[in-house]
N, C-alpha and C positions, 0 to 999 in steps of 0.2 A: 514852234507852232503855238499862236495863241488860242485862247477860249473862242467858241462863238456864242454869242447869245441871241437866240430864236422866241421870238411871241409868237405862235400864227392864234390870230384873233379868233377869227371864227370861221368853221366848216358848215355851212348852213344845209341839211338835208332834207331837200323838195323845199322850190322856189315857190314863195309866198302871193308871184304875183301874178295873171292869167293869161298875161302875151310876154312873159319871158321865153326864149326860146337858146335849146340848149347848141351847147358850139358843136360844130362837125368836129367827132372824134376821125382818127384813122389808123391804120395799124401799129404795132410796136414801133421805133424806128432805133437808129444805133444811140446808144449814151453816146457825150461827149468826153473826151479823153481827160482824167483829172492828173493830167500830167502838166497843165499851163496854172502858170500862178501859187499865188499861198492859199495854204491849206489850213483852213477854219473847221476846227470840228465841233458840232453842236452838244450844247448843252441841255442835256435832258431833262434835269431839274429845272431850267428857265421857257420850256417849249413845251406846246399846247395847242389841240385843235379844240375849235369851240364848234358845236353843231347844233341844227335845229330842223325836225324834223315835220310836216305838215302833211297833214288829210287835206280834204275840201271842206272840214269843219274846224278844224284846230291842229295844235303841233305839240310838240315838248322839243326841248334842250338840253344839253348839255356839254362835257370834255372828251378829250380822246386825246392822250400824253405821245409823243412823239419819242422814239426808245433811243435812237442816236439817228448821228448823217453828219456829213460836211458841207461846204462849199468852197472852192476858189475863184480865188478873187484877184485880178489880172488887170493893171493902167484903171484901176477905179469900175471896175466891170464883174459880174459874174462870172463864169467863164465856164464851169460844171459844179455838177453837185448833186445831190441826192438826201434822202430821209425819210427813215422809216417807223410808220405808226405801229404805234401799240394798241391794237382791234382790243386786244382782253381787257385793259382800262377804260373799254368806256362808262361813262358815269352820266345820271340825269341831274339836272339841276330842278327843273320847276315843281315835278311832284313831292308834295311834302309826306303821303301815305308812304311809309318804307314800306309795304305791303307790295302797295301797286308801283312803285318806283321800282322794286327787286323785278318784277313780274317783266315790267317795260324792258328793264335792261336786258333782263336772260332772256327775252325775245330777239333783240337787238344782236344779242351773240349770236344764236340759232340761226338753224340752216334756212329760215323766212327770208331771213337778210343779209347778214355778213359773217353765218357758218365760221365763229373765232376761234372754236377749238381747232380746227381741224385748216383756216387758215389765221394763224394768230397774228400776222402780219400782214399791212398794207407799204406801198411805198411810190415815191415820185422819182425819178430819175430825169435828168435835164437835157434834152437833145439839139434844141439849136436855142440861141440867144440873139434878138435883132432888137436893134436901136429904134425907134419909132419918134416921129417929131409932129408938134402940132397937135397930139390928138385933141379929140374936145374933152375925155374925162383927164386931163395931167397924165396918163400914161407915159411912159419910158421908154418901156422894151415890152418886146412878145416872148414870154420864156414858155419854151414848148419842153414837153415830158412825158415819158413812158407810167401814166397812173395804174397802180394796180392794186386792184381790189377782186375782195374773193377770188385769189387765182388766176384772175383775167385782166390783161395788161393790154390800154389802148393808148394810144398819144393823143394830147389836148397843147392846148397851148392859151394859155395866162396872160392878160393884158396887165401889167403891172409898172408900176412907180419905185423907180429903186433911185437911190443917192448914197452917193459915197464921199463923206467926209471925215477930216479927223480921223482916219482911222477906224469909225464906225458905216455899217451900211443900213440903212433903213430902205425896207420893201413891203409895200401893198400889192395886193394881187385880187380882183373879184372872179370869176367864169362859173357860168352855169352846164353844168354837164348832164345827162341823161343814165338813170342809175340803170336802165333797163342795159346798156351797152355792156355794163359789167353783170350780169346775169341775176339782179337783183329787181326782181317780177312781184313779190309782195302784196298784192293789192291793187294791183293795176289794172286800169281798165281798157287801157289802150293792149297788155299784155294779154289781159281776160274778159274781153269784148261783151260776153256772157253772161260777168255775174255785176254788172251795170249796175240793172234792178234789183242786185241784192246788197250791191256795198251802198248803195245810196252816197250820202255825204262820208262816208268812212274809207271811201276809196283814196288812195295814199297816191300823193302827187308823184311824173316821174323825173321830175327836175333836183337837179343836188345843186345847191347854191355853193360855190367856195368862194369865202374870203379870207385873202390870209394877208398877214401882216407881221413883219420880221425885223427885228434888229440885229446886227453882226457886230461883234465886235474885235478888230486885231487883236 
């Protein structure tokens, strides 16, 4: 088994723009058997979520390290695979105040949002894989997966650009998903209909942008 080498680019949290609309989740469904194919296992030191989070006035930024996972990789194709985030690394990049940058983060961990003591892990598992041709964004495949955050694990599925050459695979992936599906209410006004009038512009969008981007390497 060789290395794998993973970038995911960026997890963008709450969509930036005001008719994004997020993908129909649906329930868990079965993982795929990582019995087909070779087995790539990620490299933690090369793997990385980037995230970005927005109100109706503003947002901030940051990482979130990826702790391990694998994938196989079967006749030039995905085939299953999994990876799981490390919630207790997350980190801001844009606030320069270390004051209010510490302040954001241990918000961020807290039970408001993604409660990391108490779930220190997040993770994706892969459940079906389909070939797609034509699309208009260069799409590939629809890779579908069991995402689970705080606890709560729904299936999504990823429009994504994958190639496999030379022995390396490179994958883009964008989906917008709805944080409220995984029990992450924060601010919300579609969750908090009531205090409208009181978050004004600080009311926190409930869209989570992902984009992620990956190289593999045999």
């Amino acid at each position: 088994m060789k290395l794998l080498y993973i970038s995911i680019a960026a997890v963008i949290l709450a969509a930036s723009c005001s008719n994004q609309t997020a993908t129909e989740t649906q329930e868990a469904q079965t993982v795929l058997s990582d019995s087909l194919g070779d087995s790539y296992k990620v490299d933690a030191t090369q793997s990385k979520l980037s995230w970005e989070g927005n109100s109706l006035s503003g947002g901030h930024n940051g990482t979130i390290n990826i702790q391990e996972g694998s994938l196989n990789i079967k006749e030039g194709n995905i085939v299953s695979g999994s990876f799981v985030i490390d919630m207790l690394s997350i980190v801001d990049l844009d606030i320069t105040d270390s004051v209010k940058r510490g302040y954001l983060v241990g918000h961020l961990n807290d039970t408001d949002f993604f409660d990391s003591k108490k779930y220190p892990t997040g993770q994706f598992d892969i459940t079906n894989i389909e070939v797609i041709q034509n699309d208009s964004n260069g799409n590939t495949h629809n890779i579908s997966g069991n995402l689970t955050l705080k606890g709560q694990t729904k299936n999504i599925t990823i429009p994504a650009k994958v190639s496999v050459e030379n022995d390396v695979v490179n994958a883009t992936g964008l989906v917008v998903i709805n944080r409220l599906d995984w029990g992450i209410t924060y601010s919300s006004i579609t969750a908090f209909p009531n205090l409208k009038a009181k978050l004004k512009d600080k009311a926190i969008k409930d869209f989570i942008n992902i984009k992620i981007a990956l190289v593999a390497k045999k």
